[in-house]
C-alpha positions as CSV (number, residue, x, y, z in Angstrom):
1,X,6.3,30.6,-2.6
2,X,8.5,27.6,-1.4
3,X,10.6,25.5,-4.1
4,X,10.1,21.9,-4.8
5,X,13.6,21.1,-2.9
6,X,12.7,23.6,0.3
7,X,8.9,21.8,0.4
8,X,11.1,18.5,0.1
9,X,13.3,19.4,2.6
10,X,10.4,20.1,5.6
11,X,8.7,16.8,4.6
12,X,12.2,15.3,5.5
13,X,12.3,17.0,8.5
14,X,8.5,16.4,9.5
15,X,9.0,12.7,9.1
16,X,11.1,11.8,11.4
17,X,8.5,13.7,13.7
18,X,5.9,11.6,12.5
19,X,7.6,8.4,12.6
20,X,6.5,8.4,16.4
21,X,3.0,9.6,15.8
22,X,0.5,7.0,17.2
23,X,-1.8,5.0,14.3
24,X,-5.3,7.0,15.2
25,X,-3.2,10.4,15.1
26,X,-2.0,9.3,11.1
27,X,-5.2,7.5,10.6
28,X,-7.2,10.8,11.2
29,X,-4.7,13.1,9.1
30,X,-5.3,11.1,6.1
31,X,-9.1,11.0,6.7
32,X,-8.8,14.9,6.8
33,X,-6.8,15.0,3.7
34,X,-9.3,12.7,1.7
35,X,-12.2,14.8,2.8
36,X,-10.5,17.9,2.6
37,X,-9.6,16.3,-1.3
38,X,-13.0,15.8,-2.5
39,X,-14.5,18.9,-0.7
40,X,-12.2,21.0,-3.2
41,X,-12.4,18.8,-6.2
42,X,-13.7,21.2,-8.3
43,X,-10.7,23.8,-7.2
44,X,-7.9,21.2,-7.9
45,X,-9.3,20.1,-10.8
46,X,-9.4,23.7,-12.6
47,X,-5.8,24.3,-11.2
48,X,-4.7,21.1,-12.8
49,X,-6.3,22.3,-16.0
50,X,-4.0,25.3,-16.0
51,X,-0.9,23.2,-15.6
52,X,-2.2,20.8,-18.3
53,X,-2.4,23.7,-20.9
54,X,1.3,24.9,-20.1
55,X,2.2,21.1,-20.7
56,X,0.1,20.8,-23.9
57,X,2.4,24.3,-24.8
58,X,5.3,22.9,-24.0
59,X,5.2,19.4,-25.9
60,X,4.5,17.0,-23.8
61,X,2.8,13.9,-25.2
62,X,-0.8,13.1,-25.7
63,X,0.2,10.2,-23.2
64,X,1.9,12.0,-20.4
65,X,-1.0,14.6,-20.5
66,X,-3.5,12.3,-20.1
67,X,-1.4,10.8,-16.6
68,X,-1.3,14.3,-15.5
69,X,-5.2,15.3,-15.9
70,X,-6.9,15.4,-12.9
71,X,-11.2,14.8,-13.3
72,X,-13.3,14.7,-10.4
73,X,-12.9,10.8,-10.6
74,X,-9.4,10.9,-10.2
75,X,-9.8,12.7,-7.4
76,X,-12.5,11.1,-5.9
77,X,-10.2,7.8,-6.5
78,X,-6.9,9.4,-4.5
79,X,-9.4,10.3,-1.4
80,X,-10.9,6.8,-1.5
81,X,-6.9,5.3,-1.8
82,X,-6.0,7.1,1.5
83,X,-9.6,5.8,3.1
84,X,-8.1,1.9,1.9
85,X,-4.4,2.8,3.8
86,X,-6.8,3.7,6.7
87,X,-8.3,0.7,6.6
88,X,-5.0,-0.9,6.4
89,X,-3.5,-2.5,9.8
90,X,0.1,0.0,11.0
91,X,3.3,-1.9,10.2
92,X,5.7,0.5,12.0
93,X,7.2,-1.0,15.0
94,X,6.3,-5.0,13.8
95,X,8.8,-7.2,14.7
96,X,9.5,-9.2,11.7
97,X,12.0,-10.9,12.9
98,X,14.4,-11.2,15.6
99,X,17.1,-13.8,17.4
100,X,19.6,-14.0,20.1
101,X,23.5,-14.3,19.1
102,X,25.1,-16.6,21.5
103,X,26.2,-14.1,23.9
104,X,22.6,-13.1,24.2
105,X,22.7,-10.2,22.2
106,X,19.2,-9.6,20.8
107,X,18.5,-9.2,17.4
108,X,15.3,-7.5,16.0
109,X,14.3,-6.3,12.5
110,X,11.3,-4.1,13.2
111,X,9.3,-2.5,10.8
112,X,9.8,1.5,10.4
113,X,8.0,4.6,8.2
114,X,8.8,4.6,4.4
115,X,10.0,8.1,5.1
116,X,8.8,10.9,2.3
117,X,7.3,9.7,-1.1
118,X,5.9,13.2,-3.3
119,X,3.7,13.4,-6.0
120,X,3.6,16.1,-8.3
């Protein structure tokens, strides 16, 4: 099993792949992952019931453990999140702004990939 830094460490790595990956290419990975979310609800959600009795064990608050349970809605609400960014128009490579210096240098500020955000 991979630790949380190694797992961390190929998402950095796989980004930089991905920040050239065309729009349909990301559009249909995070299709996949919505359906692939919602097709094993059921599993995820018993899993996260496991990790939410070690974290009612070990203290955490009444508050915390409610952000941390996962229900079939929740889940059904992160696939349906992903199908909204889908719907969503790509702003990587979007020139947001851009001038010439006077000796016709050309400036542009394009828009690029967040990079890796996790959620555990």
């Amino acid at each position: 099993m991979r630790s949380v830094r190694e797992t961390c460490e190929a998402a950095k790595r796989a980004s930089k792949v991905l920040a050239t990956v065309r729009t349909d290419a990301k559009d249909a990975v995070l299709l996949d992952i919505a359906d692939t979310l919602e097709a094993r609800s059921a599993e995820i959600v018993a899993a996260n019931a496991d990790d939410v009795a070690r974290g009612r064990e070990a203290g955490l608050t009444d508050a915390l453990i409610d952000r941390l349970t996962l229900t079939d809605a929740r889940v059904t609400g992160m696939a349906n999140g992903l199908r909204q960014v889908v719907g969503l128009k790509d702003p990587v490579g979007e020139v947001v702004a851009g001038w010439t210096l006077p000796d016709g240098l050309e400036i542009r500020k394009v828009r690029v990939p967040l990079g890796v955000v996790s959620m555990i």
